[in-house]
Backbone bond lengths (Angstrom), bond angles and torsions (degrees), N, CA, C in turn:
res aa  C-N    CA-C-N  psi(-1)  N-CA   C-N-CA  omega(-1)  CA-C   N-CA-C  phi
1 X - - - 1.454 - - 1.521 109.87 -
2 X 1.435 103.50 148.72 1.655 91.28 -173.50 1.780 94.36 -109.84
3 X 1.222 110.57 -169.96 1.493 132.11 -137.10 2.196 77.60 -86.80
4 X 0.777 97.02 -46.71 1.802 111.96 -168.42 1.820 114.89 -66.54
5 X 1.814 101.97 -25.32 1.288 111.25 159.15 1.522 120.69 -98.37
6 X 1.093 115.50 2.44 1.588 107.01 -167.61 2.107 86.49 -116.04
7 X 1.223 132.11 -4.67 1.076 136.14 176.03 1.835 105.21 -95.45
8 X 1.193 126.87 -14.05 1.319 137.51 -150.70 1.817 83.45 -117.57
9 X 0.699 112.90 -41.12 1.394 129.90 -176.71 1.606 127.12 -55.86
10 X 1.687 90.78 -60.74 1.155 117.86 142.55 1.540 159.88 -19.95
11 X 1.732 83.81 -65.20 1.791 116.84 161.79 1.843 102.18 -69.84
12 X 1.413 114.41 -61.70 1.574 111.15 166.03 1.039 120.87 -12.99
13 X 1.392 110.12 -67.78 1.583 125.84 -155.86 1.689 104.68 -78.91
14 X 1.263 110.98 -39.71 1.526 121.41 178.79 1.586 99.40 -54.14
15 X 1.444 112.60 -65.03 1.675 115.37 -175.51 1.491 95.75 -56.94
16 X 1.226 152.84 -54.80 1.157 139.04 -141.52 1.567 103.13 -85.83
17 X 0.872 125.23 -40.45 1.712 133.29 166.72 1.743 96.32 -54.73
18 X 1.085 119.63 -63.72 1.261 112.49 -162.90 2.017 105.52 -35.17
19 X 1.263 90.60 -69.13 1.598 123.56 179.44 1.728 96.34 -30.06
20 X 1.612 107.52 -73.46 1.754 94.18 -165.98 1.443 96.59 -64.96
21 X 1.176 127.84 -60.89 1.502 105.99 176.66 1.546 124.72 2.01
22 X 1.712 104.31 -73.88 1.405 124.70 179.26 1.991 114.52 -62.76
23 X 1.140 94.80 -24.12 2.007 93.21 162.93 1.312 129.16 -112.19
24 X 1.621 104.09 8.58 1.236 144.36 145.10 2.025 112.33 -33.47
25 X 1.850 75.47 -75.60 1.570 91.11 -171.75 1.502 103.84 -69.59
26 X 1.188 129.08 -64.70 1.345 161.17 160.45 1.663 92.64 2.97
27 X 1.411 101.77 -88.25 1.931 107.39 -170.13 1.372 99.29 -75.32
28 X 1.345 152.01 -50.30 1.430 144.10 160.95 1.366 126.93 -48.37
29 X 1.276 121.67 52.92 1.772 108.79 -173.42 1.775 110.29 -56.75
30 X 1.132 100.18 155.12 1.336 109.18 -160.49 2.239 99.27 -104.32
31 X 1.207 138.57 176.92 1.368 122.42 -164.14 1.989 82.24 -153.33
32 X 1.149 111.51 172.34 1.374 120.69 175.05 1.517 103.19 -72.38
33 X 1.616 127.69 -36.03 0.967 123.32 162.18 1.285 133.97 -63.28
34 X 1.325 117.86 -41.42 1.500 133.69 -167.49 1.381 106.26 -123.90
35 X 1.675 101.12 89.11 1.867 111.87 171.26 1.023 124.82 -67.16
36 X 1.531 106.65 -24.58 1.928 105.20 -141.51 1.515 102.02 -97.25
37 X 1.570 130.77 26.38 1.527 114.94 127.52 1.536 126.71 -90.48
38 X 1.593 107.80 6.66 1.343 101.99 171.64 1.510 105.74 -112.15
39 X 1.320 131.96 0.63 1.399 132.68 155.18 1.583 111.53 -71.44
40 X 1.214 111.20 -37.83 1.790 101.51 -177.61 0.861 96.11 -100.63
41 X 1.725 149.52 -11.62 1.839 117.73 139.25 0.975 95.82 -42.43
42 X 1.328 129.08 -78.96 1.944 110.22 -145.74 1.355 120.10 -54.18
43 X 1.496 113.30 -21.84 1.517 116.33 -174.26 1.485 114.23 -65.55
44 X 1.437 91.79 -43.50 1.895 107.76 -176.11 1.554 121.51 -67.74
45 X 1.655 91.18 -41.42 1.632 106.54 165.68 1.702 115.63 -60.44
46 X 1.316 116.30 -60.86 1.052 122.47 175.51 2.034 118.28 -45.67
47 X 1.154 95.58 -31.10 1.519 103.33 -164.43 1.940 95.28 -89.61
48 X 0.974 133.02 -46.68 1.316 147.09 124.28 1.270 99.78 19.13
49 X 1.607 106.26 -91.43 1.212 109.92 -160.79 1.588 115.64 -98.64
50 X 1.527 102.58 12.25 1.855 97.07 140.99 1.163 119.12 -77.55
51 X 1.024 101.01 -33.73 2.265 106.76 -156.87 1.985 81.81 -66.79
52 X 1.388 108.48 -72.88 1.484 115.29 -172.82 1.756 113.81 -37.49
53 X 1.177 119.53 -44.02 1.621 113.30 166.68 1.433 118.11 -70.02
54 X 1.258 105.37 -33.72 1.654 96.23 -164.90 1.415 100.00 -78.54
55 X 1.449 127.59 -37.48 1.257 118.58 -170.16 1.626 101.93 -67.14
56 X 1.950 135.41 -55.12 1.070 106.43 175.47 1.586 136.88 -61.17
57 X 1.249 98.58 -5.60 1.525 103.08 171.60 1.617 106.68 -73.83
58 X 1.078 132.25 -75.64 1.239 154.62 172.42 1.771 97.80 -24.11
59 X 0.980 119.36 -66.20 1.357 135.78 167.05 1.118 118.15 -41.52
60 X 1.101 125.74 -67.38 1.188 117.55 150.84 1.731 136.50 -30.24
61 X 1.675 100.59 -34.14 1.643 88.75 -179.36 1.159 115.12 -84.40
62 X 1.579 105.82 -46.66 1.690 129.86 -156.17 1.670 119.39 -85.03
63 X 1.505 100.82 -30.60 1.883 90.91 -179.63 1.331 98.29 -77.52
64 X 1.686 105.03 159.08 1.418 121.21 168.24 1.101 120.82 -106.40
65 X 1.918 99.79 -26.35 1.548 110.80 -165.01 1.511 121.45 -75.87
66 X 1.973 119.85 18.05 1.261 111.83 -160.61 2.120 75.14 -135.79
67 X 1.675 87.56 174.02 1.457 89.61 -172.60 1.632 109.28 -91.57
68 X 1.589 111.52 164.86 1.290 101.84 -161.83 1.767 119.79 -82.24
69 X 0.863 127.62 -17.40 1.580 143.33 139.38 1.743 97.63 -12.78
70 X 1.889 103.88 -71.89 1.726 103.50 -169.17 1.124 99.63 -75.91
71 X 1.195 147.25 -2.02 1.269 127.03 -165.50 1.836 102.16 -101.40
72 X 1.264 107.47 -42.44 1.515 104.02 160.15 1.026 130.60 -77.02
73 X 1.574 133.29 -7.99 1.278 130.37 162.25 1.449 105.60 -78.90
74 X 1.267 134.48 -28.15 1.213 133.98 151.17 1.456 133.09 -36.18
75 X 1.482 97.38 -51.37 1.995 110.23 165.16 1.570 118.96 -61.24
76 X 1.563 95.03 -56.73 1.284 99.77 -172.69 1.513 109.58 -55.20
77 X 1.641 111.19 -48.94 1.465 92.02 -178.07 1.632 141.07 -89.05
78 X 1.375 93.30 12.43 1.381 112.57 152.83 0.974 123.29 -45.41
79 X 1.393 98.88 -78.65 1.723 124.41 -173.54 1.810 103.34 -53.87
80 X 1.076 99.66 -62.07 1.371 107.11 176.95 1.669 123.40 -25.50
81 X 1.343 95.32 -56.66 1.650 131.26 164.75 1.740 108.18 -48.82
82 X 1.402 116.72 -75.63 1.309 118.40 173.78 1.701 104.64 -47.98
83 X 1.251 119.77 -51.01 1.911 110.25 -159.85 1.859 86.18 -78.91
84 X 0.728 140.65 -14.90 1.516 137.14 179.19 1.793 96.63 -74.95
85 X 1.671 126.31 -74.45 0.693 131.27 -160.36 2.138 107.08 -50.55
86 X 1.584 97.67 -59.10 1.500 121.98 173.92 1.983 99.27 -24.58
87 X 1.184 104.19 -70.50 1.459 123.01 -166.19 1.698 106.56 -76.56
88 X 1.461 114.70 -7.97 1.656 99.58 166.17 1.485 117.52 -104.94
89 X 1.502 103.70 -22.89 1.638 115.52 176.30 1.054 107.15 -30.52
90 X 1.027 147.04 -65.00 1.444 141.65 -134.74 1.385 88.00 -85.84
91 X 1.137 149.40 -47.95 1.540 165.98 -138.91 1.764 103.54 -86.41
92 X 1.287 81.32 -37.45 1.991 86.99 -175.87 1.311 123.54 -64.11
93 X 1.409 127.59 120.66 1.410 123.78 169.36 1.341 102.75 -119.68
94 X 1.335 130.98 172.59 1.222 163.61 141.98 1.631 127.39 -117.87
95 X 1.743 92.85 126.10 1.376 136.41 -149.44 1.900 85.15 -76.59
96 X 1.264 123.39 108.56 1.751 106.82 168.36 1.348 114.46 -123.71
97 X 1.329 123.64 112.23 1.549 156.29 -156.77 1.737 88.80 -49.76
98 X 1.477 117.20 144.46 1.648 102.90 -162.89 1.953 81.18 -147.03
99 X 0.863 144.83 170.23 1.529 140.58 -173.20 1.730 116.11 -132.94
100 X 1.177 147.21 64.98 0.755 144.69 -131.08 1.967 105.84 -115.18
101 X 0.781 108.98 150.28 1.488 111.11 -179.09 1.694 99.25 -4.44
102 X 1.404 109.29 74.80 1.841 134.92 -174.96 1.514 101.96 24.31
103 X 1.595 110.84 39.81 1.825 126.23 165.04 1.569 85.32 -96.89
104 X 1.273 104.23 141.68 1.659 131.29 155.62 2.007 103.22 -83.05
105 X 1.388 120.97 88.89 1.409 103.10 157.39 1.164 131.54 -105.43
106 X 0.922 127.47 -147.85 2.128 117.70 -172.34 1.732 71.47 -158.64
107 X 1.599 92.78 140.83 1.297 108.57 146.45 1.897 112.43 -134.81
108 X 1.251 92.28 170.12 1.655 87.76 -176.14 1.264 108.44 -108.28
109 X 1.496 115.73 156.69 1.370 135.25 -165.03 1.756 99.22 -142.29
110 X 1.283 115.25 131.99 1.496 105.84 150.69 1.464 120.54 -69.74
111 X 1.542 93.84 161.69 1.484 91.96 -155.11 1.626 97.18 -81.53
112 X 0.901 136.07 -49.86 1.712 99.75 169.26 1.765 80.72 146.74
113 X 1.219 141.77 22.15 1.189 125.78 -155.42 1.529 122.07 -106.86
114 X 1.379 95.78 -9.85 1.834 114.27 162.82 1.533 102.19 119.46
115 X 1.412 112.20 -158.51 1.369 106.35 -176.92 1.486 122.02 -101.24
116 X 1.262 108.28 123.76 1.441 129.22 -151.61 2.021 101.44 -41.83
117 X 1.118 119.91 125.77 1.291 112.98 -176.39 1.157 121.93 103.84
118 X 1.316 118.20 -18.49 1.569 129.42 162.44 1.163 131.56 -29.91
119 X 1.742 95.32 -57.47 1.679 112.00 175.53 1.473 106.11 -47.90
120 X 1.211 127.02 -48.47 1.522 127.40 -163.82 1.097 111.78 -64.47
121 X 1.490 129.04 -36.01 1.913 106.28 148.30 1.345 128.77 -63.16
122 X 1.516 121.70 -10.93 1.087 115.95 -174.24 1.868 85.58 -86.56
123 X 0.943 151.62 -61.79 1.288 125.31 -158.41 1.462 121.39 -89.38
124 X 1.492 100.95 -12.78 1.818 96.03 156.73 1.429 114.09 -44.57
125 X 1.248 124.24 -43.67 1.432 150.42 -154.68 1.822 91.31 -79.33
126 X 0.983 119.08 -72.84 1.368 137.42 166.81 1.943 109.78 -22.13
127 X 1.685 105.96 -79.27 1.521 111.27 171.52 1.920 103.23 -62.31
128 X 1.222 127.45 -39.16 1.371 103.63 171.88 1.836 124.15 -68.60
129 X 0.966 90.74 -36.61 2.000 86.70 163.44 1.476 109.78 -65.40
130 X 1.512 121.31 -38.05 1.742 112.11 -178.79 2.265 113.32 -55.96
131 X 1.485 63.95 -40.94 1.852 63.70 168.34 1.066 165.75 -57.22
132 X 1.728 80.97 -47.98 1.479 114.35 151.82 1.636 103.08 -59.39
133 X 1.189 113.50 -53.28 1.824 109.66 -154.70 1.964 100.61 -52.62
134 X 1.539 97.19 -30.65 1.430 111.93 -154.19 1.950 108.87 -77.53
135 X 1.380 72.67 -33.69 1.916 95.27 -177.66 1.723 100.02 -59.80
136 X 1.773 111.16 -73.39 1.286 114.94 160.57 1.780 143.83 -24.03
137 X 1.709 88.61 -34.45 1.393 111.29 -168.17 1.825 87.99 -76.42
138 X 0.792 116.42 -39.54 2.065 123.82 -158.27 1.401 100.10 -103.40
139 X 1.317 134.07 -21.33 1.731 116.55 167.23 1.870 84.50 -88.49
140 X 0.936 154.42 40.91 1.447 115.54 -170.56 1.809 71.53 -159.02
């Protein structure tokens, strides 16, 4: 597999996690008692939308085989993506259906996604391994 399919691959898998995540929550409602279909949404979601950033980030640095136009619209909207996501986290709740004297209420929960800013070592970490890979890739 080359560097341009295993990044394409990547983005797939990121969107497709995202998605069951989201019918995850959707067909599993979650209760004040019973969290843990809205903990493995967030896990799946969350994991989702690492795989999906890191690969356009990554993608962005390391393939050669695509033109350079996609390869920075690739970065940019990575990053873009991560400082979007970074800066709404904290903001995000989820609505969880609660049953009350046979009332339907919602109460809110944060969404469960860790501490806001986190991600941004995870993909510093991410573009500093592309570099390295890239540095390696061109003496070698």
């Amino acid at each position: 597999m080359k560097n341009k399919d295993i990044i394409m691959l990547g983005i797939i898998i990121g969107i497709g996690f995202f998605f069951i995540g989201a019918i995850i929550s959707n067909i599993f409602l979650s209760s004040e008692e019973d969290l843990l279909p809205y903990k493995v949404s967030a896990l799946i979601k969350l994991t989702g939308l690492g795989i999906l950033t890191s690969s356009m980030i990554i993608g962005g640095i390391i393939v050669e085989e695509i033109d350079k136009n996609l390869k920075l619209l690739l970065l940019l909207l990575g990053l873009l993506l991560l400082i979007i996501y970074t800066l709404a986290s904290p903001e995000l709740e989820w609505k969880i259906p609660s049953i009350t004297n046979g009332e339907t209420e919602y109460n809110t929960r944060p969404t469960g996604y860790g501490v806001p800013g986190f991600e941004i070592l995870a993909a510093i970490g991410a573009i500093i391994f592309a570099i390295i890979l890239k540095k390696k890739r061109l003496k070698g």
